[in-house]
C-alpha positions as CSV (number, residue, x, y, z in Angstrom):
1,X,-25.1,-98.9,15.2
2,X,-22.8,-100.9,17.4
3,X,-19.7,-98.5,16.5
4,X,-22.1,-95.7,16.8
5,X,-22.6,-96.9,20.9
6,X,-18.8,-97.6,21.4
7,X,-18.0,-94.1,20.0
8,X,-20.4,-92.8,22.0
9,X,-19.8,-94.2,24.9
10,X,-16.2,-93.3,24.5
11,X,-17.0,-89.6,23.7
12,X,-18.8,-89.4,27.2
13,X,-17.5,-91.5,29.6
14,X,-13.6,-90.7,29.1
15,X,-11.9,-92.9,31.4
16,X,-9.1,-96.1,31.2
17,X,-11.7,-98.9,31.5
18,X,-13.9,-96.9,29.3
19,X,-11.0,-97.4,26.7
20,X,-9.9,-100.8,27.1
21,X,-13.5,-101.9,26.4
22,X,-13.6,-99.6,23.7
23,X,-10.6,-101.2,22.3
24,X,-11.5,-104.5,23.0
25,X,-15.2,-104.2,20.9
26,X,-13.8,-102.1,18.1
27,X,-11.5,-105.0,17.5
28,X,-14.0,-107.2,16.8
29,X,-16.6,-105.0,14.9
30,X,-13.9,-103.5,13.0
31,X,-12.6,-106.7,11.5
32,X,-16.6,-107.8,10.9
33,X,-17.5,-104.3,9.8
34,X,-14.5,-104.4,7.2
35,X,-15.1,-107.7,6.0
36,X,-18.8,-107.5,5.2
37,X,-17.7,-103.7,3.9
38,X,-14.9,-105.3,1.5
39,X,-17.3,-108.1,0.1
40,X,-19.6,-105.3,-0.6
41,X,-17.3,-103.0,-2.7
42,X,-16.2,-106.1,-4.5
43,X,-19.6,-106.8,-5.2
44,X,-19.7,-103.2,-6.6
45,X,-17.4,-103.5,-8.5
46,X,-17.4,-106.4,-10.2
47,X,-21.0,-105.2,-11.5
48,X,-19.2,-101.6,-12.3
49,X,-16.9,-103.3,-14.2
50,X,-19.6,-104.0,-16.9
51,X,-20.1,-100.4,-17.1
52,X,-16.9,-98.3,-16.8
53,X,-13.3,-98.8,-17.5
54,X,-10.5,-99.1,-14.7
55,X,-9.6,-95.1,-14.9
56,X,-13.3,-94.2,-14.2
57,X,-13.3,-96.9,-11.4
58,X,-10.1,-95.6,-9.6
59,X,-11.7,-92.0,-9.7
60,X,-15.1,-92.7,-8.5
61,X,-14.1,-95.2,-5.8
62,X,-10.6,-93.1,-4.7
63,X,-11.2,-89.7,-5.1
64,X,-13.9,-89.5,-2.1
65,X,-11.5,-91.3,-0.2
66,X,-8.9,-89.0,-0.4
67,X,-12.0,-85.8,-0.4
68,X,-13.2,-87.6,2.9
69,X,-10.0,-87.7,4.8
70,X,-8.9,-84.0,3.8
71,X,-12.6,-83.2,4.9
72,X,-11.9,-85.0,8.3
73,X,-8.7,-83.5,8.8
74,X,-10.2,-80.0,8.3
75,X,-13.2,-80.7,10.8
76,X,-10.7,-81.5,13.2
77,X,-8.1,-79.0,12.9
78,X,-10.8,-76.3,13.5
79,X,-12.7,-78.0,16.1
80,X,-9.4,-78.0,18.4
81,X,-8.8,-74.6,17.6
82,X,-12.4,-73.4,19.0
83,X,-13.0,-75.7,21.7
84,X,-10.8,-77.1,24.3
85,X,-8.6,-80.4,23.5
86,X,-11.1,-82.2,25.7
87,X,-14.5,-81.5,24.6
88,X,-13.4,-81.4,20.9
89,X,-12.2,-84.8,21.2
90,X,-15.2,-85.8,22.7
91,X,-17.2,-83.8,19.9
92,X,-14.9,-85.7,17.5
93,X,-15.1,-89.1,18.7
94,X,-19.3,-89.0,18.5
95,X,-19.2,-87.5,15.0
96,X,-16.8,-90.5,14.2
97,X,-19.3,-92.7,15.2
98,X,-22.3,-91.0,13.3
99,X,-20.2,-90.9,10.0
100,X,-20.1,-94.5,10.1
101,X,-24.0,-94.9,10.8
102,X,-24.4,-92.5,7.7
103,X,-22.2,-94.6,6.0
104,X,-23.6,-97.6,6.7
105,X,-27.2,-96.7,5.2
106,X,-25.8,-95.0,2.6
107,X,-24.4,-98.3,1.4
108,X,-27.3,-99.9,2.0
109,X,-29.8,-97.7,-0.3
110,X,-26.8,-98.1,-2.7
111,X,-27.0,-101.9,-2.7
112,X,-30.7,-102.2,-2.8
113,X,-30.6,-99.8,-6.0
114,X,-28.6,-102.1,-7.6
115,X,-31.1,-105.1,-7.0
116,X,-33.7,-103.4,-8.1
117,X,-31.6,-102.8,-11.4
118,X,-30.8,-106.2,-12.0
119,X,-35.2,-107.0,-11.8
């Protein structure tokens, strides 16, 4: 939720201070976000491991990956072509942010499926 705001806030207010103090708190929730995010997949996986072998595991956890950034590139690519630079980076920016939020309770259903496996 706290990228979410800085994204946000970003994607409205476009000015220098704005930016430094986006910079500033993404630097710190990024490396927290990553971290808790990394411990998770490793989590994952370790559990996974049980279940499929290291060709299934590369597919599953890479291909979306990959499927998610040509997906992204896409999105933007046609939202500067129909909107100004300006208000499609603004449009952009925001959507960054709410992919992470969707992201975040994505994993979060995802990890309290597996507890309830493990019962």
């Amino acid at each position: 939720m706290i990228y979410f705001g800085i994204m946000s806030l970003l994607g409205i207010f476009q000015s220098p201070k704005i930016l430094l103090i986006t910079y500033i708190l993404l630097g710190v929730v990024y490396c927290w976000n990553q971290t808790i995010f990394q411990s998770v997949k490793f989590q994952l996986a370790k559990i996974a491991n049980n279940d499929y072998n290291q060709y299934e595991y590369i597919v599953a956890s890479e291909f979306p990956i990959a499927l998610g950034r040509i997906i992204g590139l896409s999105i933007s690519l046609i939202t500067c072509s129909l909107f100004s630079l300006n208000n499609a980076y603004r449009f952009l920016i925001i959507f960054n942010g709410t992919l992470w939020l969707i992201d975040h309770f994505i994993i979060n259903k995802k990890v309290q499926w597996l507890e309830k496996e493990k019962l």
